[in-house]
C-alpha positions in Angstrom: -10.1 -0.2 -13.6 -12.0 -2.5 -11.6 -10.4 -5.4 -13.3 -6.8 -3.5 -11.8 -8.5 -2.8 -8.1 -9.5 -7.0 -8.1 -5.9 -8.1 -8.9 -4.3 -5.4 -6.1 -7.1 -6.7 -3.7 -6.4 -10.4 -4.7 -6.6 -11.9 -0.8 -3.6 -14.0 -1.6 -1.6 -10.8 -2.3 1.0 -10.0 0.6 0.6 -6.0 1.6 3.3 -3.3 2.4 1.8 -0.4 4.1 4.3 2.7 4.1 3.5 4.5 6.5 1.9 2.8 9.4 1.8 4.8 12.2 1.7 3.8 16.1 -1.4 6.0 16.8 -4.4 4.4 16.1 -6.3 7.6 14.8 -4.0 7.7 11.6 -4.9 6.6 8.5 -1.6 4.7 8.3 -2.7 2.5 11.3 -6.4 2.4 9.8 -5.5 1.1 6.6 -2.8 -1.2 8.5 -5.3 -2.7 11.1 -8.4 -3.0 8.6 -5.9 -4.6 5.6 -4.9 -7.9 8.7 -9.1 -8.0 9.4 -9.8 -8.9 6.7 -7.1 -11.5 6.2 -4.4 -10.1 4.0 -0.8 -10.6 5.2 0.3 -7.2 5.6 4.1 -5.6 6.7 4.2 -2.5 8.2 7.0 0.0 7.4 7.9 3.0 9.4 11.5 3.3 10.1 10.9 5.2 13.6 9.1 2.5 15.0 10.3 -1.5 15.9 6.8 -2.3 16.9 3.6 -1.7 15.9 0.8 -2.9 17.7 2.5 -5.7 18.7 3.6 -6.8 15.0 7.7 -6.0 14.2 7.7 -2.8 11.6 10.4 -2.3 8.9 12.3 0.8 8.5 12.0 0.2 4.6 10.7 -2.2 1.4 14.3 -3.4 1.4 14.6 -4.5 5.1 11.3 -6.7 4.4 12.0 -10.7 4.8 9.3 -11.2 1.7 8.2 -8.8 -1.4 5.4 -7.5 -1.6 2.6 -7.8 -4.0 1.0 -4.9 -3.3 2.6 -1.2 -1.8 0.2 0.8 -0.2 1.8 4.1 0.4 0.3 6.5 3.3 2.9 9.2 3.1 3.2 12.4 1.5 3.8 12.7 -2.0 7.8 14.1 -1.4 8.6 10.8 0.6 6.1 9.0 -1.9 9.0 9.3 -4.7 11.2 7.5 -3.0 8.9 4.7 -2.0 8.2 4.1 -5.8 11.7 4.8 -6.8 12.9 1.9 -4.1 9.8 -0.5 -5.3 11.5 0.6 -8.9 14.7 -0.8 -7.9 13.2 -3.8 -5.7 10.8 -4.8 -9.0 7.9 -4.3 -7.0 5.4 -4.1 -9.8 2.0 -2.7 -7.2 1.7 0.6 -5.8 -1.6 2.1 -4.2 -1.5 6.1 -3.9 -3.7 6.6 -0.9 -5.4 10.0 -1.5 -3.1 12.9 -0.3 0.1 10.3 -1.4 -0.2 11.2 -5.1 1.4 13.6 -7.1 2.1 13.9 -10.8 5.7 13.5 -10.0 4.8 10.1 -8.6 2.4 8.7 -11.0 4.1 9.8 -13.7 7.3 8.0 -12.4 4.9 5.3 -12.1 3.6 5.0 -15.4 7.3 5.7 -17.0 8.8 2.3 -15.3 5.6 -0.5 -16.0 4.6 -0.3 -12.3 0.9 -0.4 -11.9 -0.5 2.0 -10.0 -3.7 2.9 -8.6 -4.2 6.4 -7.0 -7.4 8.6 -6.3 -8.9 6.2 -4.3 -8.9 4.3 -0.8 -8.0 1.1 -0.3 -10.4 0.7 2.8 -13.3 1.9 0.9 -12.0 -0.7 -2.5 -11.5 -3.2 0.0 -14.8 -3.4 1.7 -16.6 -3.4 -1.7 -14.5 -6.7 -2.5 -16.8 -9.2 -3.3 -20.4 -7.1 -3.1 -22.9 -7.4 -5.8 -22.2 -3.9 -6.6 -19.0 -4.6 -8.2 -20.4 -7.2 -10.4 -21.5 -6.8 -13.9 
């Protein structure tokens, strides 16, 4: 697993973050603002917002002017199908379950069409262990 959570969190890995959301006490925007600190080019996708904190949002994966390496998915597990079902049909081959995003619908879907997936943990906690001497053997 930790060999999967280095690859996702590869800092030349372009994010998606599904779900970003204009207020800055969502996890959405967390995950979002903390992702560009620490130097990962991330897109944010919300399709009722043109702007987020300045940066242009996307309504969808499609409308993005790059693929992703890496979907990060901050939105309940209903809408959370489609997301993987459009990275499906994209060939987006990354998805990050925040926790509250997963289902067994989801994962399963996942698992059934080769797309890697990590869910049950939180990519600002895996993120800020990146590089620590606890994550070494």
């Amino acid at each position: 697993m930790m060999n999967q959570i280095d690859a996702f969190l590869n800092k030349n890995n372009v994010f998606a973050v599904v779900g970003v959301s204009r207020n800055p006490s969502k996890f959405g925007y967390i995950i979002y603002q903390d992702l560009k600190r620490k130097g990962y080019k991330v897109l944010p996708i919300n399709p009722n917002a043109k702007i987020i904190n300045g940066d242009k949002a996307y309504a969808s994966l499609s409308e993005l002017p790059i693929q992703p390496d890496v979907v990060d998915i901050v939105v309940p597990p209903n809408v959370a199908f489609y997301v993987v079902k459009e990275c499906n049909a994209l060939g987006i081959q990354k998805v990050w379950l925040q926790p509250g995003a997963e289902s067994d619908e989801v994962v399963d879907f996942c698992y059934d069409h080769d797309i890697e997936v990590i869910y049950g943990m939180c990519v600002l906690v895996e993120s800020s262990n990146v590089g620590t001497a606890m994550r070494h053997k």
